[in-house]
C-alpha positions as CSV (number, residue, x, y, z in Angstrom):
1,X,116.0,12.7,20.9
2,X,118.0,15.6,22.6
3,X,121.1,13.6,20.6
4,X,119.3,14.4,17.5
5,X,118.8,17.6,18.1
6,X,121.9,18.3,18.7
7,X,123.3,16.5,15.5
8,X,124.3,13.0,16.5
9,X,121.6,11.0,14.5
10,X,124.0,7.7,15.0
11,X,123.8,8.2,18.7
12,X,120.0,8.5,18.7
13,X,119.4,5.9,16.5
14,X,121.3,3.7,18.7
15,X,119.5,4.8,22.0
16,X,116.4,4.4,20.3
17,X,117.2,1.1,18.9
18,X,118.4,-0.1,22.3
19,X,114.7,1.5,23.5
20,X,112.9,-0.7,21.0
21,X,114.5,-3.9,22.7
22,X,114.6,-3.0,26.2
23,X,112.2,-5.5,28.0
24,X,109.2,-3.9,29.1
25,X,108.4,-1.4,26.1
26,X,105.7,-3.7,25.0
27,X,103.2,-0.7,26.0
28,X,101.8,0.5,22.2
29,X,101.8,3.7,23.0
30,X,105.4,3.7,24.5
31,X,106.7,1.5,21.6
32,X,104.8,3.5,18.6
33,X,106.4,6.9,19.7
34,X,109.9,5.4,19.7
35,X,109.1,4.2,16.4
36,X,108.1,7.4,15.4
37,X,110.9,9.2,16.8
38,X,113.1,6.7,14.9
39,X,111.6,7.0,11.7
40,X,112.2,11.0,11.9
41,X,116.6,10.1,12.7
42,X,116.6,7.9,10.0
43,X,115.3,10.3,7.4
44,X,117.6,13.2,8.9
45,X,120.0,10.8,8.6
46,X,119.5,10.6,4.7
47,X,118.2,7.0,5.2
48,X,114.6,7.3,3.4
49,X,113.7,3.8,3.2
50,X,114.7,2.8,6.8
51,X,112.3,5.5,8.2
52,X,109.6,4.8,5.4
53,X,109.8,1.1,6.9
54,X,110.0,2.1,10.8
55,X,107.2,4.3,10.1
56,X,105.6,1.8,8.8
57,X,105.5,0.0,11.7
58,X,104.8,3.0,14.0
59,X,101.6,3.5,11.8
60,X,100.7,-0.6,12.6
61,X,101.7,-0.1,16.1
62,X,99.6,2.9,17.0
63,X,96.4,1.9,15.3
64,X,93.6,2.5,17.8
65,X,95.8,4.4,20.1
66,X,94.3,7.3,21.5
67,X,97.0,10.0,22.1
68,X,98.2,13.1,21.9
69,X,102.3,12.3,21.7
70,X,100.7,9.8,19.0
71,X,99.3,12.1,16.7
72,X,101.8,14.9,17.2
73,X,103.9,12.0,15.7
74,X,101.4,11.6,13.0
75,X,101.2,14.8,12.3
76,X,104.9,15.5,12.1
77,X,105.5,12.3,10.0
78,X,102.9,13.3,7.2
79,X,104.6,16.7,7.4
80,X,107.9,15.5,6.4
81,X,106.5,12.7,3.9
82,X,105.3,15.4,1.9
83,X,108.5,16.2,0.9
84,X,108.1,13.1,-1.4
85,X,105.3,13.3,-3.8
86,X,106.8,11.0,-6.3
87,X,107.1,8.4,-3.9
88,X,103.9,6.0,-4.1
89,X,105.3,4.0,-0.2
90,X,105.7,7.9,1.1
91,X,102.5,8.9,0.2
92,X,100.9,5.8,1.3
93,X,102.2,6.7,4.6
94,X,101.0,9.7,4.2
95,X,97.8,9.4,3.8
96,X,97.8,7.0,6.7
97,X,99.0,9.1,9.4
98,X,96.5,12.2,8.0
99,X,93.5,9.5,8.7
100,X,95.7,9.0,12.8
101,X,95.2,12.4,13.0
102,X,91.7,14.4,14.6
């Protein structure tokens, strides 16, 4: 993430691509914040439908987990989803991660 904050959304999304595969990040919790940290590049990036799709997963993969990083991501991800109103998948999202959060 500290190559997307700094601009380089194709080097983050690779590192956190290459995260997603590395053996050993079968821990949900571990796994669902890389999705959501993915998700988040990919709509910087201009790329809507990828993040609606890796947040989708993110929202499958965290289901039942109890954490903090977790539903900071939750939070943040219904956040910038509401940005699209008109968008029935977006808003289905949205209303998903508002349920992840306390």
């Amino acid at each position: 993430m500290i190559l997307a904050r700094l601009g380089d959304f194709d080097g983050a999304s690779e590192h956190l691509h290459q995260a997603l595969v590395i053996h050993g990040l079968d821990r949900r919790r571990s796994r669902a914040i890389v999705l959501a940290d993915l998700g988040q590049v990919q709509l910087r990036r201009g790329d809507a439908d990828a993040a609606f799709s890796t947040w989708r997963e993110f929202v499958d993969c965290a289901e039942g987990i109890k954490s903090v990083k977790v539903h900071d991501a939750a939070q943040d991800m219904h956040a910038r989803l509401g940005r699209y109103e008109s968008v029935a998948e977006a808003q289905e999202l949205r209303e998903q991660a508002a349920r992840m959060v306390p």
